[in-house]
C-alpha positions as CSV (number, residue, x, y, z in Angstrom):
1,X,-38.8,-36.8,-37.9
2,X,-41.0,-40.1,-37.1
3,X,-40.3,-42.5,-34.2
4,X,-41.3,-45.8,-35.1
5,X,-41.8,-47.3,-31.1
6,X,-41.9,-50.9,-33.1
7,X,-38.9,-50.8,-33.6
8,X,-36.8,-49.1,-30.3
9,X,-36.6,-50.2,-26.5
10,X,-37.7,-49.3,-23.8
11,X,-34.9,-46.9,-22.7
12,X,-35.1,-44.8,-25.9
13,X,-38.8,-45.2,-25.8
14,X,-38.8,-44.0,-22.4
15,X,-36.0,-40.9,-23.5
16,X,-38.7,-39.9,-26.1
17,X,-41.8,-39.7,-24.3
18,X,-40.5,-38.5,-20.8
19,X,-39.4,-35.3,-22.8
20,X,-42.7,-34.4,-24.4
21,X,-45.6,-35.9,-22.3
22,X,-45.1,-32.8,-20.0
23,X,-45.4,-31.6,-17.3
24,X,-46.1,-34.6,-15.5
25,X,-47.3,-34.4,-12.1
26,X,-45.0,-35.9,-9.2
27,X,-46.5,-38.5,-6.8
28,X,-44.0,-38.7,-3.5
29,X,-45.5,-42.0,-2.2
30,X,-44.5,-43.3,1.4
31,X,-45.1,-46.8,2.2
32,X,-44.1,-49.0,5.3
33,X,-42.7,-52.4,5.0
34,X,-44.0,-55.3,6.9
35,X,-41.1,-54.9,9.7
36,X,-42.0,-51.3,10.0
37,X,-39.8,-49.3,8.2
38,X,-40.7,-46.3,6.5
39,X,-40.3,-45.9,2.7
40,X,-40.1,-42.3,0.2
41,X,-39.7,-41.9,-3.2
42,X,-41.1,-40.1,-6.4
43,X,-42.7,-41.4,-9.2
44,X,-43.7,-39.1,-12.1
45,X,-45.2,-41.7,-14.3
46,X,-48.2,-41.3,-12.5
47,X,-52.0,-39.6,-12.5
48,X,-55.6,-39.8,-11.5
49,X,-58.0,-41.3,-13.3
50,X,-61.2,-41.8,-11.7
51,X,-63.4,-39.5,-9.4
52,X,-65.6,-41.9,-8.1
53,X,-64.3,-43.7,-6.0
54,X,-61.2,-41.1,-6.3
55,X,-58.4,-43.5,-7.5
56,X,-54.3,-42.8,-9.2
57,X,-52.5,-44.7,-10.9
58,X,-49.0,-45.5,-10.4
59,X,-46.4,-47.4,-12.7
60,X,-43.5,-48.4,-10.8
61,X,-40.5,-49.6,-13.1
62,X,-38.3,-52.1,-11.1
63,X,-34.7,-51.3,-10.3
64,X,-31.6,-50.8,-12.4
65,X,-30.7,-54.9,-11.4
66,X,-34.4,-56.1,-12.4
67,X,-35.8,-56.1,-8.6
68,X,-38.8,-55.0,-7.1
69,X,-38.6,-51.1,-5.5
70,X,-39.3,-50.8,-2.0
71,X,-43.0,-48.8,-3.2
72,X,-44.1,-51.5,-4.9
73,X,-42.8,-54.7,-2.5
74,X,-44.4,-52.4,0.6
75,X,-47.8,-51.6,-1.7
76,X,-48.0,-55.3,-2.5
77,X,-47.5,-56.5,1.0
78,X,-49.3,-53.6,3.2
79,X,-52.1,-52.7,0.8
80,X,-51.4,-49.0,1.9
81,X,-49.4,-45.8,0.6
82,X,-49.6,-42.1,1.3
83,X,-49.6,-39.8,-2.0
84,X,-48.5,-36.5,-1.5
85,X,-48.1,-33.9,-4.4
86,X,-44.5,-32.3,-4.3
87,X,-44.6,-28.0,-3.6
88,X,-41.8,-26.4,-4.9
89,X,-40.2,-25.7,-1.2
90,X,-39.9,-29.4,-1.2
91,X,-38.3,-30.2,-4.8
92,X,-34.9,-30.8,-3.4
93,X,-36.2,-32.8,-1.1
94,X,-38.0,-34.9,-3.2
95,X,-35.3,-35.0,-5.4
96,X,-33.2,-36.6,-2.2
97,X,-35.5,-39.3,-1.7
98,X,-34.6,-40.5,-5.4
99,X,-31.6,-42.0,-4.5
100,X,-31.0,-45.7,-4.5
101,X,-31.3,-46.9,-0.5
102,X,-31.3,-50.4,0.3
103,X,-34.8,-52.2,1.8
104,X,-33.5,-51.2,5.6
105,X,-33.2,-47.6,5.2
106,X,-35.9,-45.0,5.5
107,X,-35.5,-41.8,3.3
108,X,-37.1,-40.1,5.6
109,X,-34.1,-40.4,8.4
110,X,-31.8,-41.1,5.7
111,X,-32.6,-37.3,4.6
112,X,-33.8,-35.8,7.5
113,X,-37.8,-35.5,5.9
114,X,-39.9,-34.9,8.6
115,X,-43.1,-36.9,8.8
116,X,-45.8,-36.9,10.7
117,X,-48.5,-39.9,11.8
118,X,-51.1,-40.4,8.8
119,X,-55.0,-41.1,10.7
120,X,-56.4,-44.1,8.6
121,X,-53.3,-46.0,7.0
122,X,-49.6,-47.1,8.5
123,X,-47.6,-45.2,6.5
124,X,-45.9,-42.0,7.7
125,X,-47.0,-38.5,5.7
126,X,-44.6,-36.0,4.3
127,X,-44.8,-33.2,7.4
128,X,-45.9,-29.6,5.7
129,X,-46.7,-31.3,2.3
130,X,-49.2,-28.9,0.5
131,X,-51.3,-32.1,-0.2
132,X,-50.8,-35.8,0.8
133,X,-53.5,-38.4,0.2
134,X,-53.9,-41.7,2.5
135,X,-54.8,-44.3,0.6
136,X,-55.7,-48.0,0.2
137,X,-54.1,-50.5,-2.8
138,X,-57.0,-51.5,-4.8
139,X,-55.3,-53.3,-7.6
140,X,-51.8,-54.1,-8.6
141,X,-51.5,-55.2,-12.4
142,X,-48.3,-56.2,-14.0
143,X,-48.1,-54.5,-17.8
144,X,-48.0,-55.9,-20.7
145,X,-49.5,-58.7,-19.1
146,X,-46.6,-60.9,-21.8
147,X,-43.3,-60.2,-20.2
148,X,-44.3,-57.0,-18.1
149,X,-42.0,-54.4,-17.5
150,X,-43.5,-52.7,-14.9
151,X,-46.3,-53.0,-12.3
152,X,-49.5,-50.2,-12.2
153,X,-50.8,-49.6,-8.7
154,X,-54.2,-48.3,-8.7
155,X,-54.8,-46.3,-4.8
156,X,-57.9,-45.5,-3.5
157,X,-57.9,-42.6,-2.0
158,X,-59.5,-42.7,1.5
159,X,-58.6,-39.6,3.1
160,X,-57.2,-35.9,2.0
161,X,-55.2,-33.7,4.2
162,X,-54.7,-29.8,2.5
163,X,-52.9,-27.1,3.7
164,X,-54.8,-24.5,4.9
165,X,-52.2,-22.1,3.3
166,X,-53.2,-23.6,0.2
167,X,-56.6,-22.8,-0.1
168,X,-58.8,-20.4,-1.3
169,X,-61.9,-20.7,0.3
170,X,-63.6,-23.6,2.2
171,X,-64.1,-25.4,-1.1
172,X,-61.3,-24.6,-3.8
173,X,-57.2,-24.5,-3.5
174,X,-55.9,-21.9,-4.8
175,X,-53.2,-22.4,-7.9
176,X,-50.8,-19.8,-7.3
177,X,-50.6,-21.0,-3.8
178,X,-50.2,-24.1,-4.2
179,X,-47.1,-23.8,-6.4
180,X,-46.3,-27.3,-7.0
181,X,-43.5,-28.7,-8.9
182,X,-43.7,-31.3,-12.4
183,X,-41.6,-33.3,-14.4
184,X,-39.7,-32.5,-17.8
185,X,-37.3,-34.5,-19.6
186,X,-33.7,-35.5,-18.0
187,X,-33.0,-33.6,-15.4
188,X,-35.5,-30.4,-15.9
189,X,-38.3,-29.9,-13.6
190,X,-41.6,-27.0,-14.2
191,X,-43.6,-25.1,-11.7
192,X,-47.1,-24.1,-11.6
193,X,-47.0,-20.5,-11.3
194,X,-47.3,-19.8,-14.9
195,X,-51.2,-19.7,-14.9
196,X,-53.7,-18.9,-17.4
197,X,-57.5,-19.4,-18.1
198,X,-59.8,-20.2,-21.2
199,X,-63.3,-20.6,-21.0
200,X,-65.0,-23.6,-22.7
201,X,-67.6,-23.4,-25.0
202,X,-71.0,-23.6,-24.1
């Protein structure tokens, strides 16, 4: 079978490439609107891409009626977000703070989420998230740039909080520990226990 992506849209593009670019990693980003309330939700279109300075990117899609989602209006207007990496106690959780709210509700209350104060940016952190990063907007970039169909957020990431549970020594995190959760197709979802090593070539 060929696809020919010239010559589908954008759902059936999407239906196609969600299934087989897996597992994707989960970003559960929390941002706080300009009147202070306190935004959740999951993107899984989503990676890093540079170490220095350490930077994601993010591609938020707008809503089902064409608007902007709450991550990106808050990202846009604050210049802040909070990236945490979902664990596999937290999947449903995650999964909750999917669901469609309006502007004026936080997921965090509207799911009972506990949070927790971040130390260098506004918005809150997920509390007992394996790994959440603060982190600073440094670019916002609609794409395509002709008739753009989503907007990439490119976070710098300022500061790191680990679990200690997560960790296997002062400088590494331990895999198996960490046990976090990625995206499949439709409704399917992957962990990371399923380890295994190669060595590269010299």
């Amino acid at each position: 079978m060929k696809i020919d992506f010239r010559n589908i849209h954008g759902p059936e593009a999407y239906r196609w490439l969600a299934a087989t670019v897996t597992p994707r990693p989960i970003a559960w980003i929390s941002t706080r609107s300009p009147d202070g309330i306190d935004n959740l939700a999951p993107i899984s279109f989503f990676n890093v891409i540079c170490d220095a300075p350490p930077t994601f990117v993010i591609a938020v899609t707008p809503r089902a009626d064409g608007t902007a989602k709450d991550t990106l209006r808050n990202a846009q207007q604050t210049g802040e977000l909070v990236l945490h990496l979902v664990s596999h106690a937290q999947a449903e959780m995650m999964n909750q703070s999917s669901a469609p709210l309006p502007p004026e509700t936080s997921e965090f209350e509207a799911f009972g989420i506990a949070s927790e104060a971040s130390e260098l940016v506004a918005p809150q952190r997920v509390q007992g998230a394996a790994v959440a990063f603060e982190c600073k907007v440094a670019q916002i970039m609609p794409y395509p740039p002709q008739n753009p169909t989503r907007h990439l957020i490119f976070a710098e990431a300022l500061l790191a909080h680990y679990d200690d549970a997560v960790l296997a020594d002062a400088r590494h995190v331990d895999p198996h520990k960490l046990d976090l959760v990625g995206r499949l197709g439709g409704n399917n979802y992957v962990t990371t226990r399923e380890i295994f090593s190669l060595q590269r070539p010299a």
